[in-house]
Steps between C-alpha positions, in 0.01 A plus 500: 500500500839696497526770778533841395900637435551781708489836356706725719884428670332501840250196437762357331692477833246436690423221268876364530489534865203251509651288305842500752293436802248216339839316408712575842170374657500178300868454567437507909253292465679207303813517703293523838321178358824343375665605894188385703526144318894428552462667875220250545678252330835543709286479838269198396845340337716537825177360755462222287891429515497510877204231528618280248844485687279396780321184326684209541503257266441794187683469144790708535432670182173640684676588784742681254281633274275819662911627601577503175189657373547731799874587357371529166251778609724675670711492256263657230361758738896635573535461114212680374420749812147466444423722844729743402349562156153518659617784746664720203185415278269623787701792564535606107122481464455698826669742392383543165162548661621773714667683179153528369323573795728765531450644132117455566512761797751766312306458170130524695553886499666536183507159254717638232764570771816404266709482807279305695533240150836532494522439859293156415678351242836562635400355834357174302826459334666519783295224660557322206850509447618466846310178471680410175854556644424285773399209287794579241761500828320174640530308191875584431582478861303149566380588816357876618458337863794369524679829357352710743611269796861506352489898461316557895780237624785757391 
């Protein structure tokens, strides 16, 4: 069964907002997921180094092998800034909630408050494309975290 459209600009909004925070929300949760497992991966890789280098007598391919997955992790977690994307995520949906907590409270008195609309939808877009600048600067730049280092180093 197809939901109802909404009729009037303000559920409209409302509906849009929902829709920002149900995807920011899936976003933190794949990259926290996709973080969590290289972290893990990094710490189990790197132990596992250190006691094979402590087993005589071991291939050295196995004794080689966990640093190398351990480099590789690394590598991908640097590359893809998995725990970075999870913060900005969280924070974007965050914030989207508090926009329409907000316009909940200043419409309870009055809900066709224009302003208090107004007030919404320019406070999602700028949620929105704050987040979109950063991901257009990160993926011509390379590297956000790296960027920012370079730019708090001068």
């Amino acid at each position: 069964m197809k939901p109802t459209e909404p009729t009037s600009a303000a559920e409209r909004a409302l509906r849009r907002c929902d829709e920002l925070i149900a995807w920011y929300e899936r976003q933190k949760r794949t990259q926290r997921l996709l973080d969590n497992t290289l972290q893990t991966l990094v710490v189990l890789a790197a132990g596992t180094t250190a006691f094979a280098a402590a087993i005589d007598g071991l291939e050295k391919w196995a004794v080689v092998l966990p640093a190398v997955v351990t480099t590789v992790a690394t590598g991908l977690s640097t590359t893809f800034r998995f725990r970075n994307k999870y913060v900005n995520f969280a924070s974007a949906a965050e914030r989207l909630k508090w926009v329409k907590l907000r316009y909940a409270v200043r419409t309870e008195r009055d809900p066709k408050d224009a302003k208090s609309l107004e007030d919404l939808v320019n406070n999602m877009e700028a949620i929105v494309s704050a987040e979109l600048s950063e991901w257009r600067e990160g993926l011509l730049t390379g590297n956000i975290a790296g960027k920012q280092i370079e730019q708090a180093a001068k």
